[in-house]
C-alpha positions as MATLAB code, in Angstrom:
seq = 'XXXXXXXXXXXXXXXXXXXXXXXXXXXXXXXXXXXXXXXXXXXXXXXXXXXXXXXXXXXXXXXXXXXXXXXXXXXXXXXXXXXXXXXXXXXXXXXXXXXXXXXXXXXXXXXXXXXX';
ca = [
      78.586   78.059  151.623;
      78.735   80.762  148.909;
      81.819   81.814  147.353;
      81.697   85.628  147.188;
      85.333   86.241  146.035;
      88.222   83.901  145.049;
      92.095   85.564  144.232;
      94.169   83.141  142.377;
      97.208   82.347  143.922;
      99.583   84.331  141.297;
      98.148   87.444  143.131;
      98.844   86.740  146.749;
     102.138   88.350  148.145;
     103.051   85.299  150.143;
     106.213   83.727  151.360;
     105.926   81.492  147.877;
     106.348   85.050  145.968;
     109.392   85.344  148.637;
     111.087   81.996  147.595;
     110.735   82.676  143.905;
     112.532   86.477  144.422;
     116.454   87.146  145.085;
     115.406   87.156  148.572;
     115.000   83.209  148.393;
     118.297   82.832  150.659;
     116.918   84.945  153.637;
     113.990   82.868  153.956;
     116.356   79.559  154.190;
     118.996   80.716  155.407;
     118.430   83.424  157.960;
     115.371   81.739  159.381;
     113.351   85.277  159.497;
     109.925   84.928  160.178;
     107.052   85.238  157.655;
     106.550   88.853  158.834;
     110.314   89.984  158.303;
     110.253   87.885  154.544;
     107.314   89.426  154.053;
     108.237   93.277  154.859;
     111.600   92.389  152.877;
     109.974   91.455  149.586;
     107.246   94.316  150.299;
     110.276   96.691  150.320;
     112.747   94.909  147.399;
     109.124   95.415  145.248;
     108.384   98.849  146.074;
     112.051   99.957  145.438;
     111.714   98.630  141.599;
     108.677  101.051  141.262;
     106.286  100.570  138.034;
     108.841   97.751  136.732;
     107.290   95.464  139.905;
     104.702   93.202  139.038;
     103.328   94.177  142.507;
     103.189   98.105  141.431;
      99.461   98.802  141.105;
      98.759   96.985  144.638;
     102.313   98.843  146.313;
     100.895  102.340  144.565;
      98.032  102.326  146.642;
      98.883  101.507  149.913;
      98.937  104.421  152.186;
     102.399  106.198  153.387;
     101.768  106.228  156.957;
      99.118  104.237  159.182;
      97.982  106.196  162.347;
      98.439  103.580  164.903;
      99.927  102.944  168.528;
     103.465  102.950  167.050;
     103.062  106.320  166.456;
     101.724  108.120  169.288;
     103.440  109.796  171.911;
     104.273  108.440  175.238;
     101.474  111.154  177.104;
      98.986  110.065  174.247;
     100.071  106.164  175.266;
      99.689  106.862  178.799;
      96.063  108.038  178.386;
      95.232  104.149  177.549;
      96.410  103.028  181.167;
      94.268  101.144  183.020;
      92.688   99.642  179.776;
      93.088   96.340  177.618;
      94.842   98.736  174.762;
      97.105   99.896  176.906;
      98.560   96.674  176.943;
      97.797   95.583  173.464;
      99.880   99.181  172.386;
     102.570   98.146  174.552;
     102.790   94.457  172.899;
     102.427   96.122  169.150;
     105.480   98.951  170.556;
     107.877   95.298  171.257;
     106.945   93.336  168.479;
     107.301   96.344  165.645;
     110.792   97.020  167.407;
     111.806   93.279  167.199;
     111.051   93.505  163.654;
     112.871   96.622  162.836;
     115.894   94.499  164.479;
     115.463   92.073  162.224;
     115.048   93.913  159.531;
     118.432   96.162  160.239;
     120.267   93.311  160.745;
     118.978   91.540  157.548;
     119.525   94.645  155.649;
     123.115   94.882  156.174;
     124.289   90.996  155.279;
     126.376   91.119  152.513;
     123.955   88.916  150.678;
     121.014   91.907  150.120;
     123.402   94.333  149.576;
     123.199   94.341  145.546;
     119.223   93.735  146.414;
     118.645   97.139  148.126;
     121.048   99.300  146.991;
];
């Protein structure tokens, strides 16, 4: 087995980045999953701009990503009958779950001085 790349731990955005931010608390005591913690920190970083450590990586990922989320119900519809129909479907209930999560996160007391 050949190593063809190795990233040093430092430069992973993980939930051990999470635990050492402000956000610590919502990953102990909100129990959010590793998605939410992870959109949370994504967010908290991109907010502090070219003073994140994370800046260069956050500066390049793209605004939007065309995806199912996205698309119109007529443009969903078109997928019927196939295994991406349901796929979309799933992706449509789990990114709305998160965006629960997220709102609700967002307006505890505790990230208010975080986000604002």
């Amino acid at each position: 087995d050949e190593q063809l790349i190795v990233i040093p731990e430092r430069l992973m955005m993980n939930l051990g980045r999470v635990r050492e931010s402000p956000l610590v608390e919502l990953v102990q005591d909100d129990h959010v999953s590793e998605r939410v913690a992870l959109a949370l920190f994504l967010l908290y970083e991109a907010k502090k701009g070219e003073d994140s450590f994370w800046h260069p990586y956050i500066s390049v990922l793209p605004k939007t990503v065309p995806d199912a989320l996205h698309w119109s119900e007529a443009d969903l519809e078109l997928l019927k009958g196939s295994p991406s129909y349901a796929e979309s479907v799933l992706y449509r209930e789990k990114t709305a779950e998160v965006h629960q999560t997220l709102s609700r996160v967002l307006g505890r007391s505790l990230l208010k001085g975080v986000f604002e």
